[in-house]
Each structure stands twice: as C-alpha cells, then as structure tokens.
VEXMIVEX-946642 format. One record per residue (C-alpha): residue in one letter; x, y, z. Coordinates in steps of 0.1 Angstrom, whole numbers, padded with zeros to 4 digits, always signed. Example, Ala and Ser with C-alpha at 12.3 -4.5 7.8 and 13.67 -1.06 7.14 Angstrom:
<sites>
A+0123-0045+0078;S+0137-0011+0071;
</sites>
This chain:
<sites>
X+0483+0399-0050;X+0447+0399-0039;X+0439+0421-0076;X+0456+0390-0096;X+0443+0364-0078;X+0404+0380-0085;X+0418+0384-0123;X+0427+0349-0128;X+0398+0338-0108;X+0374+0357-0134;X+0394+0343-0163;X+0388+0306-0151;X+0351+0317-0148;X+0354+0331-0184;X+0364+0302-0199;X+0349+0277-0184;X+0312+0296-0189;X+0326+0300-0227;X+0336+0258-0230;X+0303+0252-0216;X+0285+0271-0238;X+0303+0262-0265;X+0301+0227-0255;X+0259+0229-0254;X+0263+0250-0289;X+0282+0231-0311;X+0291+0253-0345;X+0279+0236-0379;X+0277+0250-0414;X+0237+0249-0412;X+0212+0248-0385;X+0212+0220-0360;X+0176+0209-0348;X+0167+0210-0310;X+0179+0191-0283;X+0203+0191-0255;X+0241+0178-0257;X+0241+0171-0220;X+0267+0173-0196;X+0302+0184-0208;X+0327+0153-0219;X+0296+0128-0207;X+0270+0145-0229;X+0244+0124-0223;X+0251+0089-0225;X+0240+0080-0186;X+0205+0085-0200;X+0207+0065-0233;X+0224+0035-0216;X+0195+0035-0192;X+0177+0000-0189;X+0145-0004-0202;X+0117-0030-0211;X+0122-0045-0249;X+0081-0042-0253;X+0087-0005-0252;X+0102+0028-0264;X+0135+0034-0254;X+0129+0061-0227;X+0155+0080-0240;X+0144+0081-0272;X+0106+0083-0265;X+0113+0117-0238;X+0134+0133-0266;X+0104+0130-0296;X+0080+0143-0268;X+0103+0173-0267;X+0123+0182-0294;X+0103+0159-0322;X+0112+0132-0347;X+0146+0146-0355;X+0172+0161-0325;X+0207+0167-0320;X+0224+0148-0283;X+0256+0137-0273;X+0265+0101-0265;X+0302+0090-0253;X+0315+0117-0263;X+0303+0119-0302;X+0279+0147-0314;X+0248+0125-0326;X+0214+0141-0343;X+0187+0114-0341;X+0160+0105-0365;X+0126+0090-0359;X+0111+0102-0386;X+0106+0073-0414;X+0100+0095-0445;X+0133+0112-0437;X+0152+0078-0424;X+0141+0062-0461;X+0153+0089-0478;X+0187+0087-0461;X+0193+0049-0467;X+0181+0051-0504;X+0191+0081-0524;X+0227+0089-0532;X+0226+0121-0509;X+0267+0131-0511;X+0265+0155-0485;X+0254+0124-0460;X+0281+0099-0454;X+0278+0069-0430;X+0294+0069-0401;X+0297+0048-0367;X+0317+0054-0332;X+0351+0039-0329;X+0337+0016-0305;X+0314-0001-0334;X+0338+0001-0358;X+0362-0021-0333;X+0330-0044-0331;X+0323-0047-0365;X+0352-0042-0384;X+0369-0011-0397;X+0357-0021-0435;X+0323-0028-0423;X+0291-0025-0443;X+0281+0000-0417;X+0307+0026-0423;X+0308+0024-0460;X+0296+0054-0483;X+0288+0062-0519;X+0297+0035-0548;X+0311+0009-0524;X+0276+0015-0504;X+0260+0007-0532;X+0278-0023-0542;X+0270-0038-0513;X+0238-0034-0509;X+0234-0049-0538;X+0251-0072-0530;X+0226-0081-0500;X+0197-0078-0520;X+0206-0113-0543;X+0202-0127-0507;X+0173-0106-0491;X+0154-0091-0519;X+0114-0097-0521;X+0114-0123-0551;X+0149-0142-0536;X+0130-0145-0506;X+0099-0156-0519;X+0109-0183-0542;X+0140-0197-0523;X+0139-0192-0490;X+0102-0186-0480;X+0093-0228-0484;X+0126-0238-0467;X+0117-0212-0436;X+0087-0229-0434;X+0098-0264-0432;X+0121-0249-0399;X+0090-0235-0386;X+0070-0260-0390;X+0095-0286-0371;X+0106-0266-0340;X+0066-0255-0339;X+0063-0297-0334;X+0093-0297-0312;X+0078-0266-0290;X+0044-0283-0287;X+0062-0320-0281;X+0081-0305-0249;X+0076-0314-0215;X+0080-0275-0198;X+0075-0243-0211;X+0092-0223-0241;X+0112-0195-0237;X+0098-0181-0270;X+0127-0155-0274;X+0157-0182-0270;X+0137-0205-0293;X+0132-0178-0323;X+0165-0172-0319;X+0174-0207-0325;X+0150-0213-0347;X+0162-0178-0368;X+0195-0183-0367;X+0200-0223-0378;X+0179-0212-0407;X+0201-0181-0416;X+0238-0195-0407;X+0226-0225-0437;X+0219-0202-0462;X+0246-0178-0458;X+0277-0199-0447;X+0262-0232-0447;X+0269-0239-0414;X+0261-0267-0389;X+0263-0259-0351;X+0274-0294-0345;X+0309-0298-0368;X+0324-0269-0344;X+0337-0265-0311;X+0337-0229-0308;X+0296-0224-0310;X+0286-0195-0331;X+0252-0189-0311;X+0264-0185-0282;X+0297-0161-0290;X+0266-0141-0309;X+0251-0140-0278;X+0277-0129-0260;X+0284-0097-0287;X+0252-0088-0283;X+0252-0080-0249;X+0282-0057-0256;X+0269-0035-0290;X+0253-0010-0270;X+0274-0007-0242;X+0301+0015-0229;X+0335+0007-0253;X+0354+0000-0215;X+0381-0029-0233;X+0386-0046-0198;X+0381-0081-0184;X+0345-0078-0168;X+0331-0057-0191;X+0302-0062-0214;X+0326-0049-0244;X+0353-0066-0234;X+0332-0100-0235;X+0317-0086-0269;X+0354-0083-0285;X+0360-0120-0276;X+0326-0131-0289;X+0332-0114-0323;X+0372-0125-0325;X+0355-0166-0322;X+0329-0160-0344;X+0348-0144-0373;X+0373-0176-0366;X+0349-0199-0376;X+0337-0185-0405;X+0371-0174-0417;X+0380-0209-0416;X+0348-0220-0433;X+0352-0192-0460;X+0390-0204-0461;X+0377-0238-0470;X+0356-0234-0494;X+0376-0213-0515;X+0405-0241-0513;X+0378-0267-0518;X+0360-0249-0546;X+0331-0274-0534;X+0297-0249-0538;X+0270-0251-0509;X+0248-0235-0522;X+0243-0207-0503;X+0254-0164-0501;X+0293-0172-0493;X+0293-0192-0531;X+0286-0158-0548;X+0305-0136-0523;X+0338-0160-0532;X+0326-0150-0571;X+0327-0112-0561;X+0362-0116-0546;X+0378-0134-0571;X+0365-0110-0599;X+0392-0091-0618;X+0392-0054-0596;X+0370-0068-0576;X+0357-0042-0547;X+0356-0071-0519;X+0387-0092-0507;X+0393-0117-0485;X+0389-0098-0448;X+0359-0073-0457;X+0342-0104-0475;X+0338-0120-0438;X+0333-0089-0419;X+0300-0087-0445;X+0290-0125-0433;X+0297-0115-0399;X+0275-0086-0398;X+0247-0100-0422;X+0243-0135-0401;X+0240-0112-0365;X+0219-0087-0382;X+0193-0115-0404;X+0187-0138-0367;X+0190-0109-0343;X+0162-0087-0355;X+0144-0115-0370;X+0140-0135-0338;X+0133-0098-0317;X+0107-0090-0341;X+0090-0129-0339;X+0093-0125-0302;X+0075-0091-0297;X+0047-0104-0326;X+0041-0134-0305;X+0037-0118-0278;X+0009-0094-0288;X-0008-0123-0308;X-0010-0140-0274;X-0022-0106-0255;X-0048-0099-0283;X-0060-0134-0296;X-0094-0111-0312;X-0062-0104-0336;X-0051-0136-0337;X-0087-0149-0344;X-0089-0127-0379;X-0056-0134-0392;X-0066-0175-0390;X-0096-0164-0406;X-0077-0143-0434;X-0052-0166-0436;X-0081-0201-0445;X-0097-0179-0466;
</sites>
C-alpha cells in the first residue's frame, strides 16, 4: 500500500513537472524568441492588466524590451502571444502580403468588435479593405477634403475653450472635438437627432477593450458589450436609412453602400457596419489620445512650442 501510494505520488510529480514545462515551452515549427509564458492557465495577464500612467510605457511592455528586446513571446488570458516593438518589423507585417502571417485577435475582441471585423481579416479581403480605408484616410483625401474642414472644428472649440468660465479638461474636449468631426464624415452623424448618445456608449467600450472578457453585470466587459450593442444600433439604423432613402451625405457610408450593392460584392450589410463601428472608435480614440499627450508636452516644453510658432509664421 505504502509502495503504490509513493508510485502514484511520483507520477503526479511527473506530470505535473512535465505540464509545467511544457506549459513554459510551448512547441512551434520554428524558434520562438525569449520571454516568459508566466504562470500556468494565468500566464501572465495579472501583469499586463496592471494600471499604469497614459504619459508612459506600459510597464509591462517596457520590463519585457529591457529583457528579452523588441520582439518576445508571453501569455495573456490564456492565449500564447509574441509581442513586437520593433517598427521596421511591425511595418513589414501590416504592409506586405506575408501568407505565412494571418491576423488574428482573442475571442474576447472578436465578441467586441464583431466576428467579421477588419481586425481579424487576412489576405485578399485584408486588402480590400484597407483599401477601402484609404479613399477615407489616405494622405491626399486628407489633405484636400478634410484637412480645411478639421480646421474650421479647431478653430471654433479653440474659441469655445478660451470663451469658458473654468478650466478645460483637454482630453474630454479632444475627444469631443475629434469625434463630432469624424462621426460627420463617416456616417454623417449629429449627436443631437439621437437618444441613445454615441459618445458616451464609446466611452463606455472603451473602458472595457482591454479588460478581462468576465460577461457579468459589474464588469468593465460587460458594460463594453452594452456600449458596442447601442452604438452599432444607431448606425445600423442610420446605414438602414440611407440605403432606403438613397439620399447621399456626402461622406464614407455613401461609397461603403456602393461597395455593398456591387455585383459579388465582398462587404454586405452586417460587416459594412461592423467597419463604421470600428473605423469611427479607432479615427477619435487615438486621435484625441495622441492630441492630448502632444498638448501636454507642448505645455511642459513651451522652448518647443516657441520654434514651432516660429516655423509655422515663417
């Protein structure tokens, strides 16, 4: 009794040593560059959701470069992740047709964003898309029609900042500022024909993106889910309209309802506003972050500040 029971006991040791190390040395077909997977099942995901300053680094991010260098392999909520920092190697991901890459996001984001979203789309389709995006965002769309209208918005919420009686929460204001401009020229919408405000369900699924996929009342994901499900609402009903209507405004969703309604056409109806969806939270999101942070700095370093007026009267 006492031999079998020091048997199995060695056994469990066996296996468990073996799952652990198997766990913290994952098999691939090629060689996986440093880093740590973390603790079994948990990985490392207590340390990437970690709160940190938004001037800054993430922490998690920042230790891991200092260690294992621009590119690393971790383990977040469960998935097997390698990270890169590197921007050579980041470019040439996003812009070459490299077939033995695919993109790929966790269940969690493709919940948030849609199972047919931009994000998780590969090859031809990838490349339709983007395309696609680019007659919105490329260099000369944005410098001949939407560079002077941006402007204009600047220019009257700079007067409306400078006009107030308090202070500015500059952050809340670019947001504002961002997002009224982008939500006109992609769905042509106006914040005050709706009940169900678009902002402020966008702010709501922001705070649950990066956030531990826990679907229950409380949580940050669960508030996230109900943001996106009365944001996609109102611009399903606006996309609904005007492709009853056939009334153009003049904006992306008029050559999006083109691309739908083109014989074998590669978008249809719920993938067309999943791509509004994630193109109006992306455009004001990291816009307004980006604004924010250059303010910011500006303010901290007006020597900098001082050149730039210089450049810019020059």
């Amino acid at each position: 009794m006492y031999v079998a029971a020091v048997l199995l006991v060695t056994l469990l040791v066996v296996k468990i040593s073996h799952w652990v190390y198997t766990w913290a040395n994952p098999k691939c077909n090629g060689k996986l560059p440093p880093g740590s997977m973390g603790l079994p099942i948990i990985g490392e995901t207590i340390q990437f959701f970690t709160p940190y300053s938004l001037y800054e680094t993430q922490p998690f991010i920042k230790k891991r470069m200092a260690r294992y260098g621009s590119v690393f392999r971790t383990n977040i909520a469960g998935q097997k992740v390698i990270v890169s920092t590197d921007p050579v190697t980041n470019y040439s991901i996003m812009n070459t047709e490299n077939k033995s890459l695919l993109f790929w996001c966790t269940d969690g984001l493709s919940h948030i964003f849609g199972n047919q979203n931009f994000l998780s789309q590969h090859g031809s389709v990838h490349k339709y898309l983007r395309s696609l995006v680019l007659h919105l965002t490329g260099r000369e769309i944005l410098r001949q029609k939407f560079l002077h209208e941006i402007d204009q918005t600047t220019r009257a919420h700079l007067h409306s900042w400078a006009s107030s009686p308090g202070t500015v929460n500059v952050r809340d204001a670019c947001a504002e500022m961002i997002f009224e401009s982008c939500a006109k020229k992609l769905i042509s919408y106006d914040e005050s024909k709706y009940s169900k405000k678009l902002r402020q369900n966008y702010r709501a699924f922001k705070l649950g993106i990066v956030s531990f996929p826990m679907y229950f009342p409380g949580f940050a994901f669960y508030e996230c889910i109900k943001g996106r499900k009365h944001i996609r609402k109102v611009i399903e009903d606006i996309y609904q309209e005007r492709k009853a209507t056939k009334v153009p405004g003049h904006d992306f969703l008029d050559r999006v309802l083109e691309e739908v309604e083109k014989e074998n056409a590669v978008l249809n109806d719920s993938n067309a506003i999943d791509l509004l969806f994630v193109l109006l939270f992306a455009a004001f999101e990291t816009v307004s972050q980006s604004i924010t942070l250059i303010t910011k700095y500006l303010t901290d370093h007006p020597q900098v500040l001082a050149e730039l007026t210089v450049c810019a009267t020059a």
